[in-house]
C-alpha positions as CSV (number, residue, x, y, z in Angstrom):
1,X,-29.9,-13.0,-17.8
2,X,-33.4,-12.7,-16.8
3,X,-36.4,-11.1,-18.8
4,X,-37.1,-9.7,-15.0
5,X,-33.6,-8.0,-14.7
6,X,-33.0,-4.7,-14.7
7,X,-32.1,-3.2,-18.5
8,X,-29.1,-1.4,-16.9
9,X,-27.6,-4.4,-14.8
10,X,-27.8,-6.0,-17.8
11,X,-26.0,-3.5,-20.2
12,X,-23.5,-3.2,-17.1
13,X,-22.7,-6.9,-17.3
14,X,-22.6,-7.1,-21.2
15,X,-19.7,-3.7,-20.7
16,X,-18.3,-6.0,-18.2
17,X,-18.0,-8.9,-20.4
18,X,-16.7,-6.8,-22.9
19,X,-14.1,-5.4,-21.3
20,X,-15.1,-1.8,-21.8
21,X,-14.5,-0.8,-18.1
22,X,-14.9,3.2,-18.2
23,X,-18.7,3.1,-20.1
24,X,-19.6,0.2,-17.4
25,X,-18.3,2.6,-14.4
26,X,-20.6,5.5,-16.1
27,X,-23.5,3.8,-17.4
28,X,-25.8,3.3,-14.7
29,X,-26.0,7.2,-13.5
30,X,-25.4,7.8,-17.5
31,X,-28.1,5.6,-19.1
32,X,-30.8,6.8,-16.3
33,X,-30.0,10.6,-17.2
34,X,-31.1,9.6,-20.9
35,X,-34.0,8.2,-19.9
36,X,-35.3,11.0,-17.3
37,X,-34.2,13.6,-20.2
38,X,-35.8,11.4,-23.2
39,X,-32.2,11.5,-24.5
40,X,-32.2,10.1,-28.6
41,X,-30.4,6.7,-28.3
42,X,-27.2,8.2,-30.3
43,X,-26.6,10.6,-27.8
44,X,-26.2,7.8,-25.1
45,X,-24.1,6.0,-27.2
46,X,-22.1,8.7,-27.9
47,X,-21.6,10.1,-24.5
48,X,-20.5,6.1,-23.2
49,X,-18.0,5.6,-26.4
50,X,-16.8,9.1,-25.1
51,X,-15.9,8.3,-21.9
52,X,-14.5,5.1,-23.1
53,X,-12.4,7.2,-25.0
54,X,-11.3,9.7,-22.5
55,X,-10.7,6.9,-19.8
56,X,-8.4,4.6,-22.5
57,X,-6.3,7.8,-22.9
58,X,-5.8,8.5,-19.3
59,X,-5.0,4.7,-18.7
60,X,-2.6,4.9,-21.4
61,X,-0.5,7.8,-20.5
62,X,-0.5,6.6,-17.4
63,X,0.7,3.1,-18.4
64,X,3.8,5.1,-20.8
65,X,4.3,7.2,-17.8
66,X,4.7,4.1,-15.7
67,X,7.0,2.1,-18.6
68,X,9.2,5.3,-18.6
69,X,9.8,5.3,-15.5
70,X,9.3,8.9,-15.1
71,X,7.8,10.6,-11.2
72,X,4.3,11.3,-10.7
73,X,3.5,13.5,-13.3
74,X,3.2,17.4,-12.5
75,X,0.5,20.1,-13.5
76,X,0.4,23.6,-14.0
77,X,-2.1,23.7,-11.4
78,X,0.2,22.3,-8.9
79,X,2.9,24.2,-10.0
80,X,4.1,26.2,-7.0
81,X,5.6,29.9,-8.9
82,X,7.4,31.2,-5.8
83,X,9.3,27.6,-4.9
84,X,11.0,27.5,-8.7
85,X,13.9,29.5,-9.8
86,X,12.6,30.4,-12.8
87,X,11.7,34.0,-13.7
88,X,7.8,34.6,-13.7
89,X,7.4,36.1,-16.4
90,X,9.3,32.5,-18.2
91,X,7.2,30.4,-16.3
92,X,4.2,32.5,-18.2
93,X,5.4,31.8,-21.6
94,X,6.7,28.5,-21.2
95,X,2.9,27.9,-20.0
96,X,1.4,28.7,-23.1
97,X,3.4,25.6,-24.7
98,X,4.2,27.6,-27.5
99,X,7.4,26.3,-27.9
100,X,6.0,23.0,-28.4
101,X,5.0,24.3,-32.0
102,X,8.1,25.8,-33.4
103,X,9.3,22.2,-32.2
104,X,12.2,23.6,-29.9
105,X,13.5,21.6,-26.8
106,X,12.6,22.4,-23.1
107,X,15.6,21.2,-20.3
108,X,14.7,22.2,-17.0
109,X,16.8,20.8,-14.3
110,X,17.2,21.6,-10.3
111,X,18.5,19.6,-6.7
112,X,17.1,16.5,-6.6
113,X,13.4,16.1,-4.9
114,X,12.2,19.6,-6.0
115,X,9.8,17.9,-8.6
């Protein structure tokens, strides 16, 4: 690296080279936020390990998801009410994963392709 190259090329290549791909995808528009909003060095740091963070989890649920070999996962927010069988006001409290902490069992099952 040069002494004439730009600071946040270079931290961009030294993520790179580290292998920390989710900080070097944020880091340019990330590091010049800091600087136009005199951010305390921490902070920046903090916000990149952050996103690291967030973006190791997502790639690892998505690689478990993957080795499972369960379908494309499915979300509340996709979750069509009127298309399922299931009473509304079930769908409701199965929503609010409560059943989750009393450690009980959830089997829902349907035709094949409805998700």
């Amino acid at each position: 690296m040069t002494a004439t190259a730009n600071p946040i090329d270079e931290v961009v290549d030294l993520l790179k080279d580290l292998h920390l791909p989710h900080m070097r995808r944020t880091a340019p528009d990330l590091l010049a936020t800091a600087k136009a909003q005199r951010w305390e060095p921490a902070e920046a740091m903090r916000a990149l390990l952050t996103e690291e963070l967030a973006g190791r989890r997502r790639s690892s649920v998505a690689a478990r998801r993957k080795a499972a070999g369960f379908p494309t996962g499915k979300t509340f927010e996709s979750w069509d009410d009127a298309t399922g069988s299931i009473a509304a006001p079930t769908q409701r409290a199965l929503r609010t994963l409560e059943w989750i902490d009393r450690h009980e069992n959830l089997v829902v099952c349907g035709p094949s392709g409805r998700g």
